[in-house]
N, C-alpha and C positions, 0 to 999 in steps of 0.2 A: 537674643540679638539676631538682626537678619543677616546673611552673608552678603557680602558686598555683590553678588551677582545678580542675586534676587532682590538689594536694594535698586540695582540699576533698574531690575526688570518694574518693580512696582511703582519707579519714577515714571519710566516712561510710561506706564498705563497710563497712571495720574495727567500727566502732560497729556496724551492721546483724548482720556475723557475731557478734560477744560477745553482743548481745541474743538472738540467737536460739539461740544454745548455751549457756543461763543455767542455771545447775544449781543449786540450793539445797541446803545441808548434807542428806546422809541420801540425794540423791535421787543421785548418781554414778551412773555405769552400769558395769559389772562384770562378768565371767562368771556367768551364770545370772542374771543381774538386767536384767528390763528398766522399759521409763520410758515411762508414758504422758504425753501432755502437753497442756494446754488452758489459755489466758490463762495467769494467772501459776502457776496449781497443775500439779503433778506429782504424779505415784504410781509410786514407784519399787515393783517387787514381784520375789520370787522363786517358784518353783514347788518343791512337797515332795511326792513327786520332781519330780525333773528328769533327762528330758524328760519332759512331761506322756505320757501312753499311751494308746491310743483304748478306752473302755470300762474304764476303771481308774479311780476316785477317784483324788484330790488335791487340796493344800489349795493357801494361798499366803500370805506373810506378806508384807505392804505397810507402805509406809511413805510419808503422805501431804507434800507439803513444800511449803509456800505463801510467800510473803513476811514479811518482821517486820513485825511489828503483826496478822497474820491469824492469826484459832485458829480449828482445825479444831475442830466438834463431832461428825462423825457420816463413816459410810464406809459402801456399801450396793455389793455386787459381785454382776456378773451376766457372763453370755456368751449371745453369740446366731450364728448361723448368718445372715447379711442374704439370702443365694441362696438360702438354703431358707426364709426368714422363718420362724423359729421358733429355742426357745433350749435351755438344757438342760431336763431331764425334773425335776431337785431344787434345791432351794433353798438358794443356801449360808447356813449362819454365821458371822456376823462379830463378832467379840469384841474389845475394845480391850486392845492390850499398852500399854504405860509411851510418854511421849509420844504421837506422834502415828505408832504401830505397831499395827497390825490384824492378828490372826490370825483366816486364810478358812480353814472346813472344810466339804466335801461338795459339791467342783465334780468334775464328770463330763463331759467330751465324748464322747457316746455314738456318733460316728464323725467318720470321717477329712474335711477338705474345711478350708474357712476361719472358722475363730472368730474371734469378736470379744470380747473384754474391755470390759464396762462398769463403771466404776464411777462412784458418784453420790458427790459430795464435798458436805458444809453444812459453811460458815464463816461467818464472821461478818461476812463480803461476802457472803453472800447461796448459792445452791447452784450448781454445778456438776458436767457431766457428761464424761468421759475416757474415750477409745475409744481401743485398740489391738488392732490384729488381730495373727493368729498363724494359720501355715498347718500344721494339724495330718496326719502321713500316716500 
């Protein structure tokens, strides 16, 4: 039998891990899908293609996932390089599919080393910003 103190203690782990691997409809992770993450918002996205390719275009289709009661109004996607402080050379476009689905076209990592994924989220809580890197070779 566990003593009542170390049942409290293993509850709260319990609770601490499900909070922290909270996934919202849409944002699952998947082959070729990955999940940036910041406070309650997520952005789950894929790459088209997949793998991204050094000096090749590519787009990506995301899909923003926030809590109930949250509406996404807006998605703004960048990448940067932090060790070389600088980001790419083109600007992508971001267009809204059905829900809260974004298709990105005209990302370019113009060479190999560490990228970073930014994307800028506005909701109706206010904005937020999502980083996920990706080591490109």
């Amino acid at each position: 039998m566990i003593a009542p103190s170390n049942r409290a203690v293993a509850t709260l782990g319990l609770v601490l891990l499900c909070w922290a691997n909270t996934t919202y409809a849409g944002c699952e992770k998947g082959p070729d899908i990955q999940v940036a993450q910041s406070g309650e918002l997520q952005v789950a996205f894929r790459t088209t293609p997949s793998p991204v390719k050094v000096g090749q275009p590519f787009g990506l289709v995301a899909e923003v996932c926030a809590p109930p009661g949250v509406v996404v109004f807006d998605l703004k996607v960048d990448a940067l390089m932090p060790a070389h402080k600088h980001g790419m050379n083109y600007r992508p476009q971001v267009s809204r599919g059905s829900g809260d689905q974004f298709q990105v076209t005209g990302l370019l990592f113009h060479m190999p080393g560490r990228w970073q994924y930014v994307f800028e989220v506005q909701t109706s809580k206010g904005g937020e910003t999502l980083r996920l890197d990706d080591n490109l070779r």
